[in-house]
Backbone as CSV, one residue per row, in Angstrom:
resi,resn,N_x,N_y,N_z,CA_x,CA_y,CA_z,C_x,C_y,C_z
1,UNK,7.136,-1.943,-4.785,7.935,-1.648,-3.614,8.385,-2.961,-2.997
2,UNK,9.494,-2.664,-2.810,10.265,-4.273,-2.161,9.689,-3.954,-0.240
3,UNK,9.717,-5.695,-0.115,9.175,-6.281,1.075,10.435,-5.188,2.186
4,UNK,11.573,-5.626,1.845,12.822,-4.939,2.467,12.801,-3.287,2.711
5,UNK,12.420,-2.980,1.606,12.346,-1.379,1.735,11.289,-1.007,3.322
6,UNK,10.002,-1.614,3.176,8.801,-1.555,3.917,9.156,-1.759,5.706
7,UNK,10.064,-3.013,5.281,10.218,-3.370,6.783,11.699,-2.447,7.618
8,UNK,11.797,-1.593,6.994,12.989,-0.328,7.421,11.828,0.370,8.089
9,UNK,10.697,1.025,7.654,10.615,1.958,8.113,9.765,1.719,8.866
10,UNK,9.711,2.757,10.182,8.891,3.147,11.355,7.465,2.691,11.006
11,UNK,6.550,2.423,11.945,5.103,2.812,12.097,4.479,4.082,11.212
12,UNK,5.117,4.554,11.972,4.417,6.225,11.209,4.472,6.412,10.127
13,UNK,5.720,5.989,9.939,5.760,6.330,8.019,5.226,5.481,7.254
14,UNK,5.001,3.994,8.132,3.994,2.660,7.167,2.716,3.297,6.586
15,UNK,2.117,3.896,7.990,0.634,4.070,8.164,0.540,5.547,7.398
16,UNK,1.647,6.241,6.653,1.820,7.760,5.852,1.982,6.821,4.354
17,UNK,2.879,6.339,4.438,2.818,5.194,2.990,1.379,4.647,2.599
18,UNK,0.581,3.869,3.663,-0.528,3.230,3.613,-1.585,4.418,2.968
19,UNK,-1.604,5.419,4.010,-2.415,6.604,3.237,-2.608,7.201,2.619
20,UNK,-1.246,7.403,1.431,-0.821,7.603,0.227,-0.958,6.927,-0.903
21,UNK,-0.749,5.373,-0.533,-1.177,4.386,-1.460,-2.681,4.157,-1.678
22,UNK,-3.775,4.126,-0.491,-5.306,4.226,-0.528,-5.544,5.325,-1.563
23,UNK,-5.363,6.697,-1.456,-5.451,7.507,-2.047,-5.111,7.381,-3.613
24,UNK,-4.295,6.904,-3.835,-3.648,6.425,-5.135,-4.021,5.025,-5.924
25,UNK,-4.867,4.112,-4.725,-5.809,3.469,-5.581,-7.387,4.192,-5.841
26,UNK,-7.605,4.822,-5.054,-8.899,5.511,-5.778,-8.532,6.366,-6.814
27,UNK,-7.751,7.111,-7.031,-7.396,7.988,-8.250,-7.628,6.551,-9.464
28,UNK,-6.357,6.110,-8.752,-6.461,4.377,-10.199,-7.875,4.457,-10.353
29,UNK,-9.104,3.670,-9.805,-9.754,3.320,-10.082,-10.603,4.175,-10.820
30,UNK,-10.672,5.027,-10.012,-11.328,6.588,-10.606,-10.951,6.529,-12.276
31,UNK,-9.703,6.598,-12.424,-9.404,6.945,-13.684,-9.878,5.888,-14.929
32,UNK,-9.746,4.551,-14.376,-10.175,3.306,-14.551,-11.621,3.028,-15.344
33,UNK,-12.238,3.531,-14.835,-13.718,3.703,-14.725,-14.066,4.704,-15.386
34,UNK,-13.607,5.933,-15.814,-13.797,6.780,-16.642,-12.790,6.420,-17.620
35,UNK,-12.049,5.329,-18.231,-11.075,5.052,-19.457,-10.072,6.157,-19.636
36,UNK,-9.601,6.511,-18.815,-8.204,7.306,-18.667,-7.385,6.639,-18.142
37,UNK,-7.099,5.150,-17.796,-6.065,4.782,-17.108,-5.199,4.082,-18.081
38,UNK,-4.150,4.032,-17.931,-3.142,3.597,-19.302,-2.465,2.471,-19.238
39,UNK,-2.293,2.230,-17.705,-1.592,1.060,-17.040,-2.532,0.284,-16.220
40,UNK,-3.524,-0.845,-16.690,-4.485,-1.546,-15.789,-3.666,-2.228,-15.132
41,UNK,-2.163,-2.480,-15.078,-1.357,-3.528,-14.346,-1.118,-2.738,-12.877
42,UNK,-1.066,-0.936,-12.967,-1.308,-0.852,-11.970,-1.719,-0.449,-10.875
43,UNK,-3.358,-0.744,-11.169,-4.290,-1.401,-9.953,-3.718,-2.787,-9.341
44,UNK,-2.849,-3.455,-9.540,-2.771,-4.967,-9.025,-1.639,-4.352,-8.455
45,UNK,-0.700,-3.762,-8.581,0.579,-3.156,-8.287,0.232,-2.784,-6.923
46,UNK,-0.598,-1.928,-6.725,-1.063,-0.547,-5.550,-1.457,-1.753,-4.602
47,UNK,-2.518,-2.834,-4.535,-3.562,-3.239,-4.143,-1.894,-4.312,-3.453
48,UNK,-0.848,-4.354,-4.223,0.016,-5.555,-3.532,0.664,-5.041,-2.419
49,UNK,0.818,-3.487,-3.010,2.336,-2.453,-1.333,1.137,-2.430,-0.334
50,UNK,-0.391,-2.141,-0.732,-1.104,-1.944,0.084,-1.137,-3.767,1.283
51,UNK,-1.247,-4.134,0.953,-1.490,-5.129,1.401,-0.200,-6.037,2.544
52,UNK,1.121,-5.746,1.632,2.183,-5.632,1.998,2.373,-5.128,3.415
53,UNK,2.010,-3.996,3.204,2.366,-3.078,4.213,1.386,-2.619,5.543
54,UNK,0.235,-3.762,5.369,-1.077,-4.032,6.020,-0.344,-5.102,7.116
55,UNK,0.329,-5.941,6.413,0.629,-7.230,6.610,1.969,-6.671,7.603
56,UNK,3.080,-5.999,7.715,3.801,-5.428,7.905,3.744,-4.855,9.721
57,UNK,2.353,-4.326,9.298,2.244,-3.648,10.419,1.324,-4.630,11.543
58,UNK,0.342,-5.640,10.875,-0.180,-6.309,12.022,0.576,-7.495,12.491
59,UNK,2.312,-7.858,11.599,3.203,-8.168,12.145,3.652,-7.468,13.460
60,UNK,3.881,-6.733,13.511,4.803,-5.534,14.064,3.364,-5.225,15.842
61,UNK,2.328,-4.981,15.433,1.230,-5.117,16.282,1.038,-6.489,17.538
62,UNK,1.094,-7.195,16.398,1.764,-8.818,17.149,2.610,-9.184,18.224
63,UNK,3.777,-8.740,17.705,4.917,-8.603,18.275,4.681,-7.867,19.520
64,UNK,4.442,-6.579,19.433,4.378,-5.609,20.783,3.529,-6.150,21.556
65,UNK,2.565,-7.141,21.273,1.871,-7.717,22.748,2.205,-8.928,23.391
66,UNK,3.193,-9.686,22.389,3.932,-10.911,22.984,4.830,-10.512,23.589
């Protein structure tokens, strides 16, 4: 997911993205760990929008108290 896409959208939908993506790294890992996962590239993928979009919002958190 591009940096650009992330910084369009609202709060609400970060923190609906964010909760979607958590969810979707435990499946990864889950699957991971039992040798069903097909793509180990992406766990590093998930773990980057997650982070991204962590980063995104305690920008945005920042901001509203300055």
């Amino acid at each position: 997911m591009k940096t650009k896409e992330l910084h369009v959208l609202t709060v609400d939908e970060l923190n609906t993205k964010l909760k979607e993506l958590t969810e979707e790294l435990f499946n990864l890992r889950f699957r991971h760990a039992i040798g069903q996962l097909e793509n180990p590239a992406s766990l590093k993928t998930v773990r980057k929008d997650i982070a991204k979009i962590k980063t995104i919002l305690r920008d945005r958190e920042l901001a509203a108290k300055a």
